[in-house]
C-alpha positions in Angstrom: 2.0 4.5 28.0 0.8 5.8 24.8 0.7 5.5 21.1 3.2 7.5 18.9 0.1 9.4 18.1 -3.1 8.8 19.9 -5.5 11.4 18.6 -7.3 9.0 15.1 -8.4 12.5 13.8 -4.9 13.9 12.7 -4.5 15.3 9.0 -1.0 13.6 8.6 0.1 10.1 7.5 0.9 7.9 10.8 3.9 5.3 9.1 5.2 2.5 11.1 7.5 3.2 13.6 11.2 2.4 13.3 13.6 0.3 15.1 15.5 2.5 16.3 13.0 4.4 18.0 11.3 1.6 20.0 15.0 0.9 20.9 15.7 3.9 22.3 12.3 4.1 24.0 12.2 0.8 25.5 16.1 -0.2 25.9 15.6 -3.3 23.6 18.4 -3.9 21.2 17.9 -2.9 17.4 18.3 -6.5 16.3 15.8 -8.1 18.8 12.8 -6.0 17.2 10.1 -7.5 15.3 9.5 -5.0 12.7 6.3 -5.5 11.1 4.4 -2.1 10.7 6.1 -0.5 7.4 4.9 -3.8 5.1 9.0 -3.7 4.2 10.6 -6.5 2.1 12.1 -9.5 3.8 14.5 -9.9 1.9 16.0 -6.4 1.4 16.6 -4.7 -1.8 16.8 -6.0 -5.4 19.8 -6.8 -6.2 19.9 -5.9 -9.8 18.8 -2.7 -8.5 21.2 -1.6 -5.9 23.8 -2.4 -8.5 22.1 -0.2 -10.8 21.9 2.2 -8.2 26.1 2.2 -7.4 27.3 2.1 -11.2 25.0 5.7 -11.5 27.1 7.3 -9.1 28.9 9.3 -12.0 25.6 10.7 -13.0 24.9 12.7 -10.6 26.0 16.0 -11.7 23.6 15.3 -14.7 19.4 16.6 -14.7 17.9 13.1 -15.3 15.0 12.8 -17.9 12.2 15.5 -16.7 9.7 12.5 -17.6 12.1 9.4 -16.6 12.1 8.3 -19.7 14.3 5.2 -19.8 11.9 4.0 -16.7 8.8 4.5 -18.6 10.1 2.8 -21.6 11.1 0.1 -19.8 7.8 -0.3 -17.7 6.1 0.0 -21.2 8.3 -2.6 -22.9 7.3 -5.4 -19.6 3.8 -4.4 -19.4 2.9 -4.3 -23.6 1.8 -0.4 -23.4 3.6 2.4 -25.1 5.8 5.0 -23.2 3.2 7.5 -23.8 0.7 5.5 -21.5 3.6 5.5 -18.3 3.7 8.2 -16.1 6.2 7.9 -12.9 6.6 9.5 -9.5 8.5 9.7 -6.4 6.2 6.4 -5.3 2.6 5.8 -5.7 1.9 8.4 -3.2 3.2 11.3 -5.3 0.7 9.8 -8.1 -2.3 9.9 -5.7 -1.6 13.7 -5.4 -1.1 14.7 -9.0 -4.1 12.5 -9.5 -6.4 14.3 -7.0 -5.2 17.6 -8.2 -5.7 16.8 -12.2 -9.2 15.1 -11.9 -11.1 16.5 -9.4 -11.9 20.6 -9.1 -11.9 22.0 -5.2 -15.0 20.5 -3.7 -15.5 17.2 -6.1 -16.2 13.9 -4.8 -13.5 11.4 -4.6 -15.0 7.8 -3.4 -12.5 5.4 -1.3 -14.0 2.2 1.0 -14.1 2.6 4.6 -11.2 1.8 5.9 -8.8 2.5 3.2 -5.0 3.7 3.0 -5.0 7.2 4.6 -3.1 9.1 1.6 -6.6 9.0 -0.1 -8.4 11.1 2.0 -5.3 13.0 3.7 -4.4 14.3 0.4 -8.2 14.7 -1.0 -9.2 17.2 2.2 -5.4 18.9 1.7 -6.7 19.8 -1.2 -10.1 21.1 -0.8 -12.1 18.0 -2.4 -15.0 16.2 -0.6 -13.5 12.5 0.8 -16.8 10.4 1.1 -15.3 7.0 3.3 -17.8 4.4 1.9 -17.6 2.7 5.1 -20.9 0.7 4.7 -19.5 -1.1 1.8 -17.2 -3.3 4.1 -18.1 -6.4 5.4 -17.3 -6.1 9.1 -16.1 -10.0 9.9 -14.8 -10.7 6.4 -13.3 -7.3 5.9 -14.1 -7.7 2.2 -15.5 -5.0 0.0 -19.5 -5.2 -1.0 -19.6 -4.1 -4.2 -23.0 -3.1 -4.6 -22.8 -1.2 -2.0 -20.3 0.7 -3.0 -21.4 0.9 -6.7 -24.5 2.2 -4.9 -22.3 5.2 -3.7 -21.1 6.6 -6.6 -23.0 9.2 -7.6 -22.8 12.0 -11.1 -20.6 14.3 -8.2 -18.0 11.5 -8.2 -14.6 12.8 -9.9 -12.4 9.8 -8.9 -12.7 6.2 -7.6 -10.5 4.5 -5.8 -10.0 1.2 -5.7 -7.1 -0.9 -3.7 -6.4 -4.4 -4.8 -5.4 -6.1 -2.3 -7.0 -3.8 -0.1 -5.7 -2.3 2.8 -5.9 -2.8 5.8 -7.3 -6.0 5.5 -5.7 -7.8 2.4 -8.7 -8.9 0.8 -9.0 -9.7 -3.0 -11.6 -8.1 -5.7 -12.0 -10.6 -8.3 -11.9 -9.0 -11.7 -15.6 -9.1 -13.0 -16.2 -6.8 -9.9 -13.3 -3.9 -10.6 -15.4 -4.6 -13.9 -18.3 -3.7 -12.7 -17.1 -0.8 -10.8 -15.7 0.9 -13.7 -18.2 0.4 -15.4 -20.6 2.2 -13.0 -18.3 4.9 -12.9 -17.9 6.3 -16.8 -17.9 9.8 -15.9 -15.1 9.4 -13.2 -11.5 8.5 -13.1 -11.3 5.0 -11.5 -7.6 4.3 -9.9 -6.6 1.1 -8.8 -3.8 0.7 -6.6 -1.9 -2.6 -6.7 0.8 -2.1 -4.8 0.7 -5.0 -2.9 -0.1 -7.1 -6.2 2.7 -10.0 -6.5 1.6 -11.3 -2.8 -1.9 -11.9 -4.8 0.2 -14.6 -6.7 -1.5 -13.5 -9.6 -0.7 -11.1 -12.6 -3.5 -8.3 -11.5 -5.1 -6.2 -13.7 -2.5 -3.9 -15.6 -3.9 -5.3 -18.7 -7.4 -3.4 -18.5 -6.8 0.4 -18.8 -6.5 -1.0 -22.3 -10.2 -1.6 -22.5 -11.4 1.1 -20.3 -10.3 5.0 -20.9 -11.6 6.5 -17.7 -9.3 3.3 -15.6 -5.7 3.8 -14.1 -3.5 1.5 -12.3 -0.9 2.2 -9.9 2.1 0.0 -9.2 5.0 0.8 -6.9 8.4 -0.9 -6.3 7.8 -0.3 -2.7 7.2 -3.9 -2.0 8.0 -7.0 -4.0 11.4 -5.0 -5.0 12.5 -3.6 -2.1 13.2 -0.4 -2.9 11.0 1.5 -0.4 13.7 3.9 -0.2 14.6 5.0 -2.9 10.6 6.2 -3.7 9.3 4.7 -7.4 6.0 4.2 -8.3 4.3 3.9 -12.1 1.0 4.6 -13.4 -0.6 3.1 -16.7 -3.9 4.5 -18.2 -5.1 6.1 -21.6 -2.6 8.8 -23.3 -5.0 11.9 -22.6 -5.3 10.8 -18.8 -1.2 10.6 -18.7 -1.2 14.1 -20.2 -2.9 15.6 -18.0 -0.8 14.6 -15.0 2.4 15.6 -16.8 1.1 19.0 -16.7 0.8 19.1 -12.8 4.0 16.9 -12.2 7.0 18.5 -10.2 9.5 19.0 -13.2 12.3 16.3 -12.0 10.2 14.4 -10.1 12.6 11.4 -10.3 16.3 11.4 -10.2 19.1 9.6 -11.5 19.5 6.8 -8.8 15.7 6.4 -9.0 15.4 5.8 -12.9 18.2 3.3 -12.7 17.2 1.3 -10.0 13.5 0.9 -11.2 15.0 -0.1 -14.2 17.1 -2.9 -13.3 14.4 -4.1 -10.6 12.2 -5.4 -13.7 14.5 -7.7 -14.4 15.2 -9.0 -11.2 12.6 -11.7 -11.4 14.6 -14.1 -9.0 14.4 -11.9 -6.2 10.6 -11.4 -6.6 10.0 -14.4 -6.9 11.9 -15.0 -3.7 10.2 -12.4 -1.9 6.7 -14.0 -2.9 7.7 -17.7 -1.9 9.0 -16.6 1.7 5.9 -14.4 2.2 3.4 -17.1 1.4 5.2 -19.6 3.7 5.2 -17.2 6.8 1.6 -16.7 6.6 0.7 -19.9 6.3 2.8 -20.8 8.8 1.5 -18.1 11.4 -2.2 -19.0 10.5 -1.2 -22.2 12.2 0.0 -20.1 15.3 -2.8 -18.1 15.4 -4.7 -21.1 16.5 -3.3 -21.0 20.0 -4.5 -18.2 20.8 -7.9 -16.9 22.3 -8.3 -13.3 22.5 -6.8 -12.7 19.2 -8.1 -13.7 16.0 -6.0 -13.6 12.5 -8.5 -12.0 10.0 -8.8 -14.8 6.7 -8.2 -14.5 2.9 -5.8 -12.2 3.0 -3.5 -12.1 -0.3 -0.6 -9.6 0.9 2.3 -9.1 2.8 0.0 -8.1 6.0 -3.0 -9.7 8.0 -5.5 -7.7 10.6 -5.6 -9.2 13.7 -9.0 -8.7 15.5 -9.0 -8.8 19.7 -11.5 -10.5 20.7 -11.4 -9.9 24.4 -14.0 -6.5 25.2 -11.7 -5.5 28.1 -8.4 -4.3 26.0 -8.1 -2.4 22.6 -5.9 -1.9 19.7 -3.9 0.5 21.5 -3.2 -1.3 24.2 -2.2 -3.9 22.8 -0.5 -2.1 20.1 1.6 -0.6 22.8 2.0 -3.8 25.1 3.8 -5.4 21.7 6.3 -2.3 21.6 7.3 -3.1 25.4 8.1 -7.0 24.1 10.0 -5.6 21.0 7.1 -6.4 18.1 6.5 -3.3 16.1 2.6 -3.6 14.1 0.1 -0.8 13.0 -2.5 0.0 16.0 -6.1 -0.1 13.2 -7.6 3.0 15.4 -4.9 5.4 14.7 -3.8 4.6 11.2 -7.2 4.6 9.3 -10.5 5.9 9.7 -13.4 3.9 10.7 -11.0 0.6 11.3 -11.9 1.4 16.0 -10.4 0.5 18.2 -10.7 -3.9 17.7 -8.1 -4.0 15.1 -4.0 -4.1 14.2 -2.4 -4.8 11.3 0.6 -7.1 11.0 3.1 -7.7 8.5 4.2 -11.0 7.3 7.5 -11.6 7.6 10.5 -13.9 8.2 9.2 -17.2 10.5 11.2 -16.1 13.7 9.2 -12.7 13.4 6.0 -14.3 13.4 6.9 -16.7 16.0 8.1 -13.3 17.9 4.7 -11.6 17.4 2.9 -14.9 18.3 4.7 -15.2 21.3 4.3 -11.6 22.9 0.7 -11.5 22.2 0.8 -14.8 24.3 2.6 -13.1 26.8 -0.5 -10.7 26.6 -2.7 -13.0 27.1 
């Protein structure tokens, strides 16, 4: 039985698989599935939002702001930055590309740790620049990030730096004297950091620096804590001149109607976020405990998002076995060897979720056992 893909070395984005496809595949009801590959939220969409999203029905005949304008003003308004400093896109993954295109000439180095989200270096070699996978900057057991190491790899080549905070796969948090220290190495360069999995950190993040450093961007999305995953928002704050030049390479009307609106009303839906965040930190504490009764799987530590790695620890199975022994039980999770580069074949990637869904994942990879 294989994986949805199985060969690691494709030039596409592997997402998590749906429900309805491991329904259909394996005759297990839609309901009964455990799924925990996509990083979705728990809780479903704001609120605020889809009720945003419903009363702009009327608006749909109308061109929306070419710039989203009453989404960056809002963003600026939360975050203390002016409009002028926002730029949006169709999620953080539409940023990623503008980015790569605006600050990096065909053949230019873009630095990313090894493993890192796959849009980084997808988009990077789609575009003729040079992905260099720091891969010996990542602690194997804790998963964490070495940052001299990687400071070590920056070279005067280096166009763009990427940084993910909390990282994925593995979750792990850079303190902020070290994405200090990173930019700082890097004055030449554009350094990005991506925190879209920030509110799981249960800490503000570091929005507030692009105020101190020129050549520094951060990307948000409403992906996650919001729930909007679907209707594709994500922001970007830095200096004016680094806005500027992605508004010259950005699709016209990037963002429509619905979009705008429900970004807008998800700011202010502080309740729900706040909801999300408490239900996620219970579940993985709660399956940390479970974890414990098992042998030939190990939940990786210190992770401060909505996902975990699980390493196997038993030399006779791998990631996509496993991976695919959880699909026949009805548990959906990320097999590490075919969704990043350099992760092999020892590690998946969970979500945290409801309680029930972790005791559902616990379970079947007891059953595996």
């Amino acid at each position: 039985m294989l994986n949805q893909a199985t060969n690691t070395n494709h030039n596409y984005y592997v997402p998590g698989m749906s429900s309805e496809y491991v329904a259909q595949r394996y005759g297990i009801a839609v309901a009964d599935i455990a799924k925990l590959g996509s990083a979705e939220n728990p809780h479903g969409a704001s609120p605020k939002a889809r009720a945003a999203v419903s009363a702009t029905i009327d608006r749909l005949h109308l061109y929306p702001s070419w710039t989203a304008e009453p989404l960056r003003e809002k963003i600026a308004a939360t975050y203390n930055y002016q409009p002028e400093q926002i730029i949006c896109g169709a999620g953080e993954t539409e940023l990623i590309s503008l980015i790569i295109r605006a600050f990096s000439e065909p053949g230019g180095k873009i630095l990313m740790p090894g493993p890192c989200f796959p849009i980084y270096h997808l988009f990077a070699e789609a575009e003729g620049r040079v992905a260099v996978l720091a891969h010996e900057a990542t602690d194997r057991a804790s998963m964490a990030l070495d940052v001299d190491t990687y400071i070590a790899a920056i070279d005067d080549n280096t166009r763009i730096v990427f940084v993910t905070n909390p990282h994925s796969p593995s979750g792990t948090w850079l303190n902020e004297s070290d994405l200090r220290r990173i930019t700082e190495a890097a004055p030449h360069a554009l350094v990005v950091l991506d925190e879209a999995y920030v509110h799981y950190s249960n800490t503000v993040g570091y929005l507030h620096l692009p105020q101190e450093y020129p050549h520094l961007m951060v990307l948000r999305t409403f992906s996650k804590a919001f729930g909007l995953a679907g209707l594709r928002i994500g922001f970007g704050v830095a200096e004016r001149t680094v806005i500027n030049a992605l508004l010259a390479v950005k699709p016209t009307w990037n963002l429509g109607q619905m979009q705008i609106a429900g970004g807008v009303a998800a700011l202010d839906d502080h309740e729900h976020v706040a909801w999300t965040v408490s239900t996620i930190l219970d579940s993985k504490q709660y399956v940390s405990t479970r974890f414990r009764e098992l042998d030939r799987f190990r939940m990786v530590p210190e992770s401060r998002s909505n996902f975990f790695l699980v390493e196997i620890l038993d030399p006779d199975t791998n990631s996509t076995e496993v991976f695919n022994g959880l699909l026949e039980r009805g548990v959906i999770v990320k097999d590490g060897m075919d969704s990043w580069r350099g992760l092999s074949d020892r590690f998946l990637r969970c979500d945290v979720n409801h309680r029930h869904l972790m005791d559902q994942l616990v379970d079947a990879l007891a059953d595996l056992e």
